[in-house]
C-alpha positions as CSV (number, residue, x, y, z in Angstrom):
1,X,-15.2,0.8,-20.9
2,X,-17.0,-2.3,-20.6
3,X,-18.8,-3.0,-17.3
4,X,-19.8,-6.4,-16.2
5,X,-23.8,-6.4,-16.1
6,X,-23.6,-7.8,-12.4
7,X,-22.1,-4.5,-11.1
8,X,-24.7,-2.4,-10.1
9,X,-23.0,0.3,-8.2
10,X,-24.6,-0.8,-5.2
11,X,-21.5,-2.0,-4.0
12,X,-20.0,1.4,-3.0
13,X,-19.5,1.9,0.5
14,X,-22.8,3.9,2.0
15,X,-20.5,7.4,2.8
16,X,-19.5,7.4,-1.4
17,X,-23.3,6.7,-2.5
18,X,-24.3,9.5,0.0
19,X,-22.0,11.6,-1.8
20,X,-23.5,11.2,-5.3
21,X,-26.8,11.9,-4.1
22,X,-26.0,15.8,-5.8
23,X,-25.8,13.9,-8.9
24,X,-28.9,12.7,-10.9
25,X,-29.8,9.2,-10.6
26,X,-28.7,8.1,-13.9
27,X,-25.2,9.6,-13.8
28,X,-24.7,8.7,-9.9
29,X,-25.0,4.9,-10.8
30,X,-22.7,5.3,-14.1
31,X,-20.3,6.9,-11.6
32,X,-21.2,4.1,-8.8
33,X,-20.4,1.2,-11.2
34,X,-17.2,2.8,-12.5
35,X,-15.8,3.3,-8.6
36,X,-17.3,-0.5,-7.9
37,X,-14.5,-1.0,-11.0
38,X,-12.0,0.7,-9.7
39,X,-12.1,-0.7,-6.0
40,X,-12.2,-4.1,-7.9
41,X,-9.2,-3.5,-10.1
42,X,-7.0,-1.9,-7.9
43,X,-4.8,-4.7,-7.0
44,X,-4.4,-6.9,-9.9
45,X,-4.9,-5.1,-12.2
46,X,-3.7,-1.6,-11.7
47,X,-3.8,-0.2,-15.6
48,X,-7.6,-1.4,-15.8
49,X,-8.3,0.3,-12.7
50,X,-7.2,3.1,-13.6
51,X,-9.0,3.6,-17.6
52,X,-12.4,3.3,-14.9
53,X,-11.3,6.0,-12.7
54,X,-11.1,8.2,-16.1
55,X,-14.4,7.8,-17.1
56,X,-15.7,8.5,-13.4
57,X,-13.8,11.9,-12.7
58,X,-15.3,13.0,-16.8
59,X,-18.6,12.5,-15.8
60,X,-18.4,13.6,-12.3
61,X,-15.0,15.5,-11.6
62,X,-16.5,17.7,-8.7
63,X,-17.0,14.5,-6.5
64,X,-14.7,14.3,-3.6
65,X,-14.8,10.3,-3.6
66,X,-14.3,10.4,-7.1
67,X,-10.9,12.5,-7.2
68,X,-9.9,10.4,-4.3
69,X,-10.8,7.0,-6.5
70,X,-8.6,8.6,-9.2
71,X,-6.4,9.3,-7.3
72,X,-4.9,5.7,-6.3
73,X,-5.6,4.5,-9.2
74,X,-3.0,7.2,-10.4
75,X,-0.7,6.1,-8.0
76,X,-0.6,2.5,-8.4
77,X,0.7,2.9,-11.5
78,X,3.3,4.9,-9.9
79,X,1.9,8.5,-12.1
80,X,2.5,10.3,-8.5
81,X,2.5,14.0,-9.7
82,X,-1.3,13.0,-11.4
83,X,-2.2,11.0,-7.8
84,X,-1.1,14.3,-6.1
85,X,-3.3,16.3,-8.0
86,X,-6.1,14.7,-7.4
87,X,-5.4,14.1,-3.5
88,X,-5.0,17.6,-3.1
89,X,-8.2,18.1,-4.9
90,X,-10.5,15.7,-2.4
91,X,-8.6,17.2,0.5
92,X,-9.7,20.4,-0.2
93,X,-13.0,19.4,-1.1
94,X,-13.8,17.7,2.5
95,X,-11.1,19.3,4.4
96,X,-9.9,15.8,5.7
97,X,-6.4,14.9,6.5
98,X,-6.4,11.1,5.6
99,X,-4.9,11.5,2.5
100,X,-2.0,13.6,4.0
101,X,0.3,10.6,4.2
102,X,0.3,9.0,0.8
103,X,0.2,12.6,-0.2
104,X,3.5,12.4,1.4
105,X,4.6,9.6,0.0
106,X,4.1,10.8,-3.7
107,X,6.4,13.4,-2.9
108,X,8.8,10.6,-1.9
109,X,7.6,8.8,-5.4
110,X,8.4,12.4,-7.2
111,X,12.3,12.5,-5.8
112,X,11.2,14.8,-2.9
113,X,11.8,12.9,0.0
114,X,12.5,16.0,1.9
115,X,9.4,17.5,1.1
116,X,7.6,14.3,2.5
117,X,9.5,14.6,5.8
118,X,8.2,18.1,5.9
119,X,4.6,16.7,6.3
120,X,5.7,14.3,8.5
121,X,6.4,17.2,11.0
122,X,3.5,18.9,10.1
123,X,0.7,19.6,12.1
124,X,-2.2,17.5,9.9
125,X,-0.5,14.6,11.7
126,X,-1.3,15.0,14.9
127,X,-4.9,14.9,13.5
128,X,-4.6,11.3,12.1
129,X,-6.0,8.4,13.5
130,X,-3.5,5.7,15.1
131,X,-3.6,3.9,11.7
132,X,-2.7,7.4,9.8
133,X,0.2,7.6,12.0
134,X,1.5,4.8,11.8
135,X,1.5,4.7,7.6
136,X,2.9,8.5,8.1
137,X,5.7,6.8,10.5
138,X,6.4,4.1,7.5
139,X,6.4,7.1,4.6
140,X,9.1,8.7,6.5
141,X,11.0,6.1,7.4
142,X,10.8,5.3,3.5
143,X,11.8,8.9,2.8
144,X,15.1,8.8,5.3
145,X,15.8,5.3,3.1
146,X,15.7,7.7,-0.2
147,X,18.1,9.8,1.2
148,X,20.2,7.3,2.3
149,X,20.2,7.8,6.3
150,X,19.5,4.2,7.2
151,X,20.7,4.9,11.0
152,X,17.5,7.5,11.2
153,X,14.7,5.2,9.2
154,X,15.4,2.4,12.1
155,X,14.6,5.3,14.7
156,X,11.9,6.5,13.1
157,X,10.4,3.3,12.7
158,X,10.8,2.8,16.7
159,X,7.6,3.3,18.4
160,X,5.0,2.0,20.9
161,X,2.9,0.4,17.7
162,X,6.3,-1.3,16.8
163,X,6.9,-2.8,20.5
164,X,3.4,-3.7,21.1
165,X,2.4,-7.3,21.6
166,X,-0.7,-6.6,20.2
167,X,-1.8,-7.3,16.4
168,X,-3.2,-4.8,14.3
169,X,-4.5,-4.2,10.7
170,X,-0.7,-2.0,10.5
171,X,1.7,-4.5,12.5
172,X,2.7,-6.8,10.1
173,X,3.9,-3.6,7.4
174,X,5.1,-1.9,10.4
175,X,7.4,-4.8,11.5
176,X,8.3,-5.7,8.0
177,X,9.8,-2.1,7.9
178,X,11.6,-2.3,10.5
179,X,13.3,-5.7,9.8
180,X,14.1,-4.5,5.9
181,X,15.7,-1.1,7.5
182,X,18.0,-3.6,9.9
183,X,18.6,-5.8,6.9
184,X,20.2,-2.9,4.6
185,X,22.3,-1.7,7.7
186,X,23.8,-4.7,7.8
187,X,22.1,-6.2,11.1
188,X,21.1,-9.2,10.1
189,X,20.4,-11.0,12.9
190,X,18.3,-8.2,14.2
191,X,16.8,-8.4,11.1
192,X,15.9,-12.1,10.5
193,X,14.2,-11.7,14.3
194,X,11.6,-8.9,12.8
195,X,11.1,-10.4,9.8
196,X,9.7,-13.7,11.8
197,X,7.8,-11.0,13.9
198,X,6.2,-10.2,10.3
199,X,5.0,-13.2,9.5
200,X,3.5,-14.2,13.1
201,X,1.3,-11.1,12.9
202,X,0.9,-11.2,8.7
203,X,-2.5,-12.8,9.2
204,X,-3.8,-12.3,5.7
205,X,-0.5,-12.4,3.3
206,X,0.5,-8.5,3.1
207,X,3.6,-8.9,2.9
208,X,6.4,-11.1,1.6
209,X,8.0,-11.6,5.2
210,X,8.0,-15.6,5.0
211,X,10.4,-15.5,1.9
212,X,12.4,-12.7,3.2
213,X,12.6,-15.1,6.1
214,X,13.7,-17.9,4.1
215,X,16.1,-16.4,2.1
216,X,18.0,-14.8,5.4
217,X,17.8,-19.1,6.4
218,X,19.4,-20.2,3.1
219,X,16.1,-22.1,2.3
220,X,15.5,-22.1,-1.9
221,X,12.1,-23.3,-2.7
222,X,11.5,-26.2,-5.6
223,X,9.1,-25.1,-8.5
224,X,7.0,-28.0,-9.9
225,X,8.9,-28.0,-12.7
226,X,12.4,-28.8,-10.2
227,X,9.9,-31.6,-8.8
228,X,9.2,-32.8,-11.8
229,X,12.5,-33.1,-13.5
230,X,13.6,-34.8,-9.8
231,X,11.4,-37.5,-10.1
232,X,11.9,-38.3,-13.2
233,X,15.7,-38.6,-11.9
234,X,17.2,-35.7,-12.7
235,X,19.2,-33.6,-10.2
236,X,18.2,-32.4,-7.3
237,X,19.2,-29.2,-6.5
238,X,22.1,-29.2,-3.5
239,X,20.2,-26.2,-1.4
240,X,18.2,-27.1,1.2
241,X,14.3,-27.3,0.5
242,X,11.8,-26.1,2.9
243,X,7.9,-25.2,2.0
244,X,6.6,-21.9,2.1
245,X,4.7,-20.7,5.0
């Protein structure tokens, strides 16, 4: 696959290039560009992102960082048994436990929710960092939604992190949870008052909290086509117009 000339494979954090230092210099920076690809890809364009990670676990399979890259690349495009795979791979090849909970959750993406609330009682959790705990706390919450026991995903979700004042790089996804949980049980007020919790501590736009918002206020927003069509003096639409956070 075709690699713009500008990616050098510098780019990689410092602990991945340290990593494919066993690999001869030529093949580490093949390797390094197509994980630069990857990281780049991974968002917008998830099918991209993951044709790179192919040709970096060929040419260096035995690479922890490389399974691992392959690994969510697999799993944005929802192919959960093939992210699995290759999370169980890196884990045994560094012995971490980060990957534990999205391990969890593609069990939860392979119909298994109960198998992903079985590592959320298991003992690799209590050797997470705060942030690992927290996404473990939202993968079984998600798994107690997949097996329908709404009552128990809103108590799961209930912790210190979620009654803390404080803003952190989880808050706004933790808070979002908890205000979709609310929302499906029918408490909508409840809900409407987490979901504006969201979007006070959603500092760089992860989730969609400000329309959920909006759509619990009866607020419909005008395309530009609507604006268009409104000045020219067509009708304008009966809902009430507000602008988007």
């Amino acid at each position: 696959m075709p690699i713009p000339e500008e990616v050098t494979g510098d780019e990689i954090d410092k602990d991945v290039r340290q990593e494919l230092q066993s690999l001869p210099k030529t093949l580490a920076e093949d390797v390094a560009r197509n994980l630069v690809m990857v990281a780049r890809l991974l968002d917008e364009d998830p099918e991209g992102a993951y044709g790179y990670s192919r040709v970096a676990l060929r040419l260096a399979s035995r690479v922890a960082a490389v399974r691992e890259a392959a690994g969510f690349a697999a799993y944005a495009n929802q192919k959960y048994g093939e992210a699995l795979a290759e999370f169980r791979a890196a884990r045994r090849m560094t012995g971490s436990v980060e990957l534990w909970p999205v391990m969890a959750d593609c069990e939860r993406g392979l119909g298994r929710p109960e198998k992903a609330l079985d590592m959320a009682g298991a003992p690799e959790v209590h050797k997470l960092d705060k942030a690992g705990q927290v996404e473990m706390r939202l993968v079984a919450a998600g798994a107690r939604r997949d097996m329908g026991q709404l009552d128990a995903a809103i108590v799961t979700l209930q912790s210190p992190e979620l009654a803390s004042n404080s803003v952190q790089p989880w808050t706004a996804r933790l808070r979002y949870a908890y205000a979709d949980a609310l929302l499906a049980a029918g408490r909508e007020q409840e809900a409407r008052e987490w979901f504006a919790k969201a979007v006070e501590s959603d500092r760089d736009g992860s989730t969609d909290a400000s329309d959920r918002l909006a759509e619990l206020d009866g607020v419909e927003f005008m395309d530009a086509l609507d604006e268009d069509e409104s000045e020219s003096g067509g009708e304008s639409p009966s809902t009430e117009v507000g602008d988007k956070d």
